[in-house]
C-alpha positions in Angstrom: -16.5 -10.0 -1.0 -13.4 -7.7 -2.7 -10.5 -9.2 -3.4 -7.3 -7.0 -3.5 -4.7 -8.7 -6.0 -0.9 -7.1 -5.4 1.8 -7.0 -8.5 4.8 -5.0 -9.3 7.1 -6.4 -6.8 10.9 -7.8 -7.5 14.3 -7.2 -6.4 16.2 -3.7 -6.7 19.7 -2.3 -5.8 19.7 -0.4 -3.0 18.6 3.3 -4.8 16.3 1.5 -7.2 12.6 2.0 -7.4 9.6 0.0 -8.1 5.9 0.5 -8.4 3.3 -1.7 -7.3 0.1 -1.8 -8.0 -3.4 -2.5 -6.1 -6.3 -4.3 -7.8 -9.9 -4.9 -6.6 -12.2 -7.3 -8.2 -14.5 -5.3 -9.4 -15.5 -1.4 -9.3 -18.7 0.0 -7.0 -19.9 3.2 -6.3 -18.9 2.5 -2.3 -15.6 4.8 -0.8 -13.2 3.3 0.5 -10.1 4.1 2.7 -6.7 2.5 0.4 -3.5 1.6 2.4 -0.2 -0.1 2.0 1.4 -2.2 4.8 4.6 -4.3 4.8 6.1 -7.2 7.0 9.9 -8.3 7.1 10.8 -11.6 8.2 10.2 -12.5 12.5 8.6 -8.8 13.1 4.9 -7.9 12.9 3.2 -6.1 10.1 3.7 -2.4 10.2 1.9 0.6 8.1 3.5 2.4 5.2 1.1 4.8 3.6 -2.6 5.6 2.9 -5.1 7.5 1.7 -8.4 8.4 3.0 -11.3 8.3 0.4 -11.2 12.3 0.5 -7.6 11.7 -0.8 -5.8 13.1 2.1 -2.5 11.2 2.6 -0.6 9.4 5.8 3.3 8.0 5.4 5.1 6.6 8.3 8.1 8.7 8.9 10.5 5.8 7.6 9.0 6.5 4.0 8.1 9.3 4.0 9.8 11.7 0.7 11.0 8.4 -0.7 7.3 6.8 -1.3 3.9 8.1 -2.7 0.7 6.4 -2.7 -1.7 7.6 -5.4 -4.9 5.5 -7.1 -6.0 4.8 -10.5 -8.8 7.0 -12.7 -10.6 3.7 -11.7 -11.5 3.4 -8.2 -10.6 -0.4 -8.1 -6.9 0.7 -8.0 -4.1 2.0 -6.6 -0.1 2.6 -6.2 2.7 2.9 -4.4 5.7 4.5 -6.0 9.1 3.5 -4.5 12.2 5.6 -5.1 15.6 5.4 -2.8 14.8 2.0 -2.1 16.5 0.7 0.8 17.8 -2.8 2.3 15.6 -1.7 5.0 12.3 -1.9 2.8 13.1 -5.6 2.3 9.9 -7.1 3.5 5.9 -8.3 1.6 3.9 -5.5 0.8 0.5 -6.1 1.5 -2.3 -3.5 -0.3 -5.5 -2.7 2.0 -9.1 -1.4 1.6 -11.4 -0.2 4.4 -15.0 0.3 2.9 -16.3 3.7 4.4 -19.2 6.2 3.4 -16.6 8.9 3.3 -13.6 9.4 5.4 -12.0 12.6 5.6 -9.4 10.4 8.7 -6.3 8.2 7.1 -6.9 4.8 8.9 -3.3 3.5 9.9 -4.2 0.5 11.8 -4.3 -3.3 10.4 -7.8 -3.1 12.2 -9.5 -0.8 10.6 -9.1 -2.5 7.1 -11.5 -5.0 5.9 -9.8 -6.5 2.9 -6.7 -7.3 2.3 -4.3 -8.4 -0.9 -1.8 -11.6 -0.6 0.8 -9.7 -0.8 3.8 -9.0 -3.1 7.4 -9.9 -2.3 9.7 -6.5 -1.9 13.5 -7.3 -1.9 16.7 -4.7 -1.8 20.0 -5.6 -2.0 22.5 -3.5 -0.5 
């Protein structure tokens, strides 16, 4: 089974940025459909950005010119670059991998991913 493993989290001034990083297990020749979700605390998890295995992008409108998802020369990774961090991105960002023959659609629903990383810990201070 992958395993998705989340870093690069911490705690910014509002106007900060941070990068974190996605890591699979291991590498394999299968596609896969990459995504980043995130969940404050008392509301429901909620999509942020991803990428198809064809590369095409999706950001929800609340990131979007402020975030950009990207992956690694190595397939087993990926990114999300924060810049103009708000107190509003306070929350756990969760990384996301949806195994797929080849996807040319961005997948922006927690049901379409299969895997899922524990999540790294987000914070802005206003």
């Amino acid at each position: 089974q992958v395993q998705l493993v989340e870093s690069g989290g911490g705690l910014v001034q509002t106007g900060g940025s941070l990068r974190l990083s996605c890591a699979a297990s291991e590498r394999t020749s299968r596609y896969y459909d990459m995504g980043w979700f995130r969940q404050a605390p008392g509301k429901e998890r909620e999509f942020v950005t991803a990428m198809a295995s064809s590369g095409r992008t999706v950001y929800a409108d609340s990131v979007k010119g402020r975030f950009t998802i990207s992956r690694g020369n190595a397939k087993n990774s990926m990114y999300l670059q924060m810049n103009s961090l708000k107190p509003e991105d306070t929350a756990v960002y969760y990384c996301a991998a949806h195994e797929a023959r080849y996807s040319t659609v961005v997948p922006t629903t927690i049901r379409a991913y299969d895997y899922w990383g524990q999540g790294t810990q987000v914070t802005v201070s206003s």
